[in-house]
N, C-alpha and C positions, 0 to 999 in steps of 0.2 A: 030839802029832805037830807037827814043824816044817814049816812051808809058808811059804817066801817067791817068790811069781810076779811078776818086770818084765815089765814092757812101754811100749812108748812109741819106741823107737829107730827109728831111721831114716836115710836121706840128707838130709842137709840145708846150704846155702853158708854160707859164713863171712859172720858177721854176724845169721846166725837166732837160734831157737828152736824147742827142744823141751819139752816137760811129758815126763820119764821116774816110772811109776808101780811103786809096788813092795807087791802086795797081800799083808796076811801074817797068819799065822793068829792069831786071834781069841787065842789064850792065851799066847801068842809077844807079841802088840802091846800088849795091855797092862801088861805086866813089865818088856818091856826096851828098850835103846837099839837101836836102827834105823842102820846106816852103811853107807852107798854108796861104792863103792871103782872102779876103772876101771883096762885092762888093754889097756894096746897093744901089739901086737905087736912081741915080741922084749923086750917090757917088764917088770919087774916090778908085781904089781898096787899101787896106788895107795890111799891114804884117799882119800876127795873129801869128804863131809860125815856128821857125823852128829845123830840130833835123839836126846832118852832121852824119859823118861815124861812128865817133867815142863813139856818144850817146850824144854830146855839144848839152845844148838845150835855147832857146832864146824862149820870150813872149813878144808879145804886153802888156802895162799895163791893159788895160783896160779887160783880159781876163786872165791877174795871179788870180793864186789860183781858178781859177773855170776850167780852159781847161787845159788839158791835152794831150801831144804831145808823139808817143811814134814809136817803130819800132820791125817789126816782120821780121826778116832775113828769114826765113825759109820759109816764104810767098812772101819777095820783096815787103813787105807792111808799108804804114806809116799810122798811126791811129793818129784820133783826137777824143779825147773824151771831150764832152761837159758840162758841168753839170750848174744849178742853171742858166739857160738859161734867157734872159731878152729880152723884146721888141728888142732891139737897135743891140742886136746879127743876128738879121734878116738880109740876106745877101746873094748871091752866093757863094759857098767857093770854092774856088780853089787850087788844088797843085801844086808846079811848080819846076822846077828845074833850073840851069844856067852851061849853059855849054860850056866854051871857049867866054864869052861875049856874048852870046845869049841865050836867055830867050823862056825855054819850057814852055806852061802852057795846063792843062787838059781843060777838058769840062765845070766842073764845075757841082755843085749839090748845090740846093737850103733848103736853111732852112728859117723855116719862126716861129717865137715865136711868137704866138696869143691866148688869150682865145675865 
């Protein structure tokens, strides 16, 4: 069974931080690569980052240097941390994984960068 659950979204000003968590099943996290993708309205969805098994880690440009992609074994967790957040980061984020050519993805969790 695939299970991938976000959380972490929220309202937050331009200029914060968020930690977005994305917990995912125990036989899902250890196999394969983990990538977080964002969908703003009217938008198509987006890469943002992804980590594999190994700790390889891949970034959209438009979010080097400010997000942070990372993993916690011992949880079966993959963390996105956000920082120096801007209007345009505004989005649904999703995790998702691929497996055998078909495409898991979570529920998704909202963040919204607003003063």
């Amino acid at each position: 069974q695939v299970q991938l659950v976000e959380s972490g979204g929220g309202l937050v000003q331009p200029g914060g931080s968020l930690k977005l968590s994305c917990a995912v099943s125990e036989n899902i996290f250890n196999s394969n690569t983990i990538t977080w993708h964002r969908q703003a309205p009217g938008q198509e969805r987006d890469f943002v980052a992804s980590i594999n098994v190994g700790g390889w880690i891949r970034y959209a440009d438009p979010v080097k240097g400010r997000f942070t992609i990372s993993r916690d074994n011992a949880k079966n967790t993959v963390y996105l941390q956000m920082n120096s957040l801007k209007s345009e980061d505004t989005a649904v984020y999703y995790c998702s994984t691929n497996i055998l050519s078909r495409h898991y993805w979570g529920q998704g969790t909202q963040v919204t960068v607003s003063s």
